[in-house]
VODRENLO-455485 format. One line per 3 residues: number of its first residue (from 1); for each residue y, z, x of C-alpha. Coordinates in nm, 3 decimals, m for minus. Layout:
% residues N
NUM> Y/Z/X; ...
END
This chain:
% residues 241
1> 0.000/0.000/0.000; 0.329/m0.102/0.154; 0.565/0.177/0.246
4> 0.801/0.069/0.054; 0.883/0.094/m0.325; 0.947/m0.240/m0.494
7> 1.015/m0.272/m0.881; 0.946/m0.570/m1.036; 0.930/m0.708/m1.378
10> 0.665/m0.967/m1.476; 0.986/m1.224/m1.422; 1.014/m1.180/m1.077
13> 0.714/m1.087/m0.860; 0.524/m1.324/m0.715; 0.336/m1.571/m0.946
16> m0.013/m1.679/m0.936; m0.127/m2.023/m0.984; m0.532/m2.075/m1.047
19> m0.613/m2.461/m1.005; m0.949/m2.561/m1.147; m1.047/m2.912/m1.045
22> m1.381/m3.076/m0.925; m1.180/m3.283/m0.686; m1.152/m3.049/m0.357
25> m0.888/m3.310/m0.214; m0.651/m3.293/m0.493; m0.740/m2.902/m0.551
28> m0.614/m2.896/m0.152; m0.292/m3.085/m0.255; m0.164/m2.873/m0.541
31> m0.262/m2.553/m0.331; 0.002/m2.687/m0.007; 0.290/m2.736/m0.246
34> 0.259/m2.422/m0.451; 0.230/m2.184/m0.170; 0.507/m2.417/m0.021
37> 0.691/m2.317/m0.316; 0.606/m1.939/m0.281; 0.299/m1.909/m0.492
40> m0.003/m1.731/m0.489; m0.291/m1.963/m0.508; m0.617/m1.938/m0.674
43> m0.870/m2.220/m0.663; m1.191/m2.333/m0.862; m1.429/m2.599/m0.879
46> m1.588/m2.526/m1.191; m1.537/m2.336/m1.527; m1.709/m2.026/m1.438
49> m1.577/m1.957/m1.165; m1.274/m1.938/m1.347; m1.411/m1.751/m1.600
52> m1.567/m1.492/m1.362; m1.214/m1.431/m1.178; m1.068/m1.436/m1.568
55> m1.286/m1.062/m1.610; m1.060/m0.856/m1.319; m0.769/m1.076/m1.282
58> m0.526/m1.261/m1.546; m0.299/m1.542/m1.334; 0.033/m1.646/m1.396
61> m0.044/m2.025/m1.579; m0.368/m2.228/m1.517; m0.370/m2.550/m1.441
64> m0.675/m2.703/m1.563; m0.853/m3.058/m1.502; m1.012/m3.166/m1.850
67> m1.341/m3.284/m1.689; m1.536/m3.052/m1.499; m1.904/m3.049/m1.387
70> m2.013/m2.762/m1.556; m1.810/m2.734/m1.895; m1.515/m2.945/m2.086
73> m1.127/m2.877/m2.047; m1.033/m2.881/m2.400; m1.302/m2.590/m2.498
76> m1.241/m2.384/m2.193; m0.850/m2.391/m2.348; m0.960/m2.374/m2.673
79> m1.115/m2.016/m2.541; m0.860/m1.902/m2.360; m0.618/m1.917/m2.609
82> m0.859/m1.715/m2.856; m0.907/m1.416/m2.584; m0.686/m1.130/m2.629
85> m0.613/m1.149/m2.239; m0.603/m1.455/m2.141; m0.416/m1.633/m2.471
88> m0.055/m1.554/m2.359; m0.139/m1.742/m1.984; 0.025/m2.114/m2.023
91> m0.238/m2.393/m1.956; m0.131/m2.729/m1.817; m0.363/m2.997/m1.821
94> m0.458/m3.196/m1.534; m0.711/m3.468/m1.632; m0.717/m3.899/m1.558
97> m0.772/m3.934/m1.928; m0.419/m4.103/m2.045; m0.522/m4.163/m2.415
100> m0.282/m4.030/m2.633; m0.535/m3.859/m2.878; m0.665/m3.659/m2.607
103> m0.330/m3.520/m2.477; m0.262/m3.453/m2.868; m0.589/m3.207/m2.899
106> m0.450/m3.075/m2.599; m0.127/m2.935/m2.701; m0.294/m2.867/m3.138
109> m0.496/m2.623/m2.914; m0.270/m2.451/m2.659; m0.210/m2.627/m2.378
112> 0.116/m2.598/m2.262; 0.172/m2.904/m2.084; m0.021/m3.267/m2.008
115> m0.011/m3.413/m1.623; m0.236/m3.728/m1.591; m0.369/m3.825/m1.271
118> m0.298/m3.994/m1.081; m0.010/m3.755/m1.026; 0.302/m3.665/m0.789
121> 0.265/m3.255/m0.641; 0.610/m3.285/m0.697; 0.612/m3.383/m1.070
124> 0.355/m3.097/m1.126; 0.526/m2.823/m0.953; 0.885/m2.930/m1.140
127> 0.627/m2.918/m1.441; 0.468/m2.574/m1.357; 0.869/m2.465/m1.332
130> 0.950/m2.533/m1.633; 0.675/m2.412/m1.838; 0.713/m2.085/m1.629
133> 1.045/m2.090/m1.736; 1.026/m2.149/m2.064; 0.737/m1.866/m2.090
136> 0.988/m1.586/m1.923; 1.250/m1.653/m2.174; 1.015/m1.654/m2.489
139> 0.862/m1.316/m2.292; 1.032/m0.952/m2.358; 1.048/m0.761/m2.056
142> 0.738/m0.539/m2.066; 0.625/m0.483/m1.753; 0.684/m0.299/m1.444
145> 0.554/m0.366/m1.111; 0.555/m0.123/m0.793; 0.403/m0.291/m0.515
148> 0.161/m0.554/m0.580; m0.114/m0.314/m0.722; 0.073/m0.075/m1.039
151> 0.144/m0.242/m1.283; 0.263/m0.021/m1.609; 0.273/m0.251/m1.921
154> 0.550/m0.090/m2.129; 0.412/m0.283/m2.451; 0.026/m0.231/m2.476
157> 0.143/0.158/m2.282; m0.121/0.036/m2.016; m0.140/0.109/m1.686
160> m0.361/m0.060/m1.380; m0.416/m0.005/m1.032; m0.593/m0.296/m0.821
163> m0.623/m0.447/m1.139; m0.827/m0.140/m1.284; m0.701/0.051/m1.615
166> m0.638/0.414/m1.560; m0.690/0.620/m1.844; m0.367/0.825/m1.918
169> m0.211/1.067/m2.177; 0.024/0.946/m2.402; 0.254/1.210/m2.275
172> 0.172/1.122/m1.865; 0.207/0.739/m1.994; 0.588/0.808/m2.106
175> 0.661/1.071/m1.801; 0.585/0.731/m1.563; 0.752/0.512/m1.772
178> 1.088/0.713/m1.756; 1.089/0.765/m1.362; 1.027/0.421/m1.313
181> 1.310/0.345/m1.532; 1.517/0.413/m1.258; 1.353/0.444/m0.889
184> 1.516/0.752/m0.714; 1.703/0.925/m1.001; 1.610/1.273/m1.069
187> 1.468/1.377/m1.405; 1.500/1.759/m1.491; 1.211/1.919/m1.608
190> 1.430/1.991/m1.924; 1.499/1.601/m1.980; 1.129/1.499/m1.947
193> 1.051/1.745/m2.207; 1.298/1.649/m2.391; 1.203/1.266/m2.361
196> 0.866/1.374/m2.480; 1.005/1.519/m2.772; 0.852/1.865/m2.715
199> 1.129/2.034/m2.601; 1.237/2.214/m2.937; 0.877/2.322/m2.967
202> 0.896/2.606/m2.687; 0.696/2.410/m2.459; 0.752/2.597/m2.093
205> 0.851/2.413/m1.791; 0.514/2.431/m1.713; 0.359/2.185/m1.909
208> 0.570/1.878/m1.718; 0.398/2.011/m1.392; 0.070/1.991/m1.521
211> 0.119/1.638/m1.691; 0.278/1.517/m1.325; 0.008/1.703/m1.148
214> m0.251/1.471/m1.385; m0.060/1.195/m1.323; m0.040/1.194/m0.941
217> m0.452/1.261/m0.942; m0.474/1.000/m1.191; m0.300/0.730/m0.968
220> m0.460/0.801/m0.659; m0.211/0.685/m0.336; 0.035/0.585/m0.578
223> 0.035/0.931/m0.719; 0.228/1.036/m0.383; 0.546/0.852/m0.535
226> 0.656/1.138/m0.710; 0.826/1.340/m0.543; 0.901/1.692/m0.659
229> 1.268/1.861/m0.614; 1.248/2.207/m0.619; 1.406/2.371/m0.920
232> 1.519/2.080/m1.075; 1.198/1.808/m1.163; 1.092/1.490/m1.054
235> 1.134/1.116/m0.927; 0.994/0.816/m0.759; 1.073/0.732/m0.436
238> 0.985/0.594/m0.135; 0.690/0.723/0.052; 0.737/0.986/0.343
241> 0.636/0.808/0.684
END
């Protein structure tokens, strides 16, 4: 975990691109321009691969050939876009079928964009902009990142480590979610009970300790964010060399 503390939103981190093509040249091709273009690059050959990396890891947009060896384009979209998890990830199609019909079923069924082969890397990265784009502005703002590994989704009140949920409290859930808020500002003990809504209820000071205590055991290296100032409450901060 780097030393630092880095906040990011899912706007702004680094975005991940999986490629799934049979084709390792043009598979090669894609991958040079999009880490070019300061991407993280995921590559696949056939559909389960894909759908094996799909079970710990959600990318950023997929771009997908239509024909591969071991399954079709249109229902591997057609799937994705039923999945819980996967149905908000924008699909572009990568195929050399041209025929209008078949870029039509792509689109009726989710996919987010239609590049035909053969194809410019620079076409398809302007593409993958813009459907990136649009995505971000039809997004709310729900997520915060530390690092590349904690991710706190302030929607589904999820939380993940490595890409692994961690079971929290709905009380140790909104304690995180307000020190992230703002990295290095110190929350009183009074003003996280009070943000928990417990505060008129005679809950002692106590209680916050124990829920941060949880916390900190709960997110393992990352738990050693949260820093405690003596007789006054908490933050997160930058780790201690």
């Amino acid at each position: 975990m780097d030393k630092k503390v880095i906040v990011m939103n899912n706007t702004s981190r680094t975005k991940t691109i999986a490629i799934v093509d049979d084709e390792p040249d043009i598979i090669e091709l894609v991958a040079l321009h999009l880490n070019k273009a300061g991407y993280r690059v995921k590559s696949f050959e056939l559909m389960q691969d894909l759908l094996k990396y799909l079970i710990s890891d959600i990318p950023d947009l997929i771009v997908l050939d239509l024909m591969l060896p071991d399954g079709d384009g249109l229902e591997i979209c057609k799937l994705l876009k039923k999945e819980k998890r996967t149905q908000d990830v924008p699909v572009i199609m990568l195929t050399a079928k041209a025929e209008e019909m078949d870029k039509i079923l792509g689109l009726e069924i989710g996919a987010d964009d239609y590049v035909t082969k053969p194809f410019s890397p620079r076409e398809l990265l302007a593409r993958i902009k813009a459907v990136l784009r649009r995505d971000e502005k039809n997004v709310v703002q729900d997520q915060i990142w530390i690092g590349d590994s904690l991710m706190i989704d302030l929607q589904k009140y999820e939380v993940f480590v490595d890409n692994e949920k961690i079971e929290l409290t709905a009380s140790e859930f909104k304690i995180i979610k307000l020190l992230t808020h703002k990295i290095g500002w110190v929350h009183s003990r009074d003003s996280i009970l009070d943000y928990l809504g417990v505060h008129s209820k005679g809950v002692l000071d106590r209680t916050v300790d124990v829920h941060v205590k949880n916390l900190r055991e709960k997110l393992g290296d990352y738990g050693k964010l949260i820093k405690s100032i003596r007789g006054v409450g908490y933050k997160i901060d930058d780790i201690d060399d």
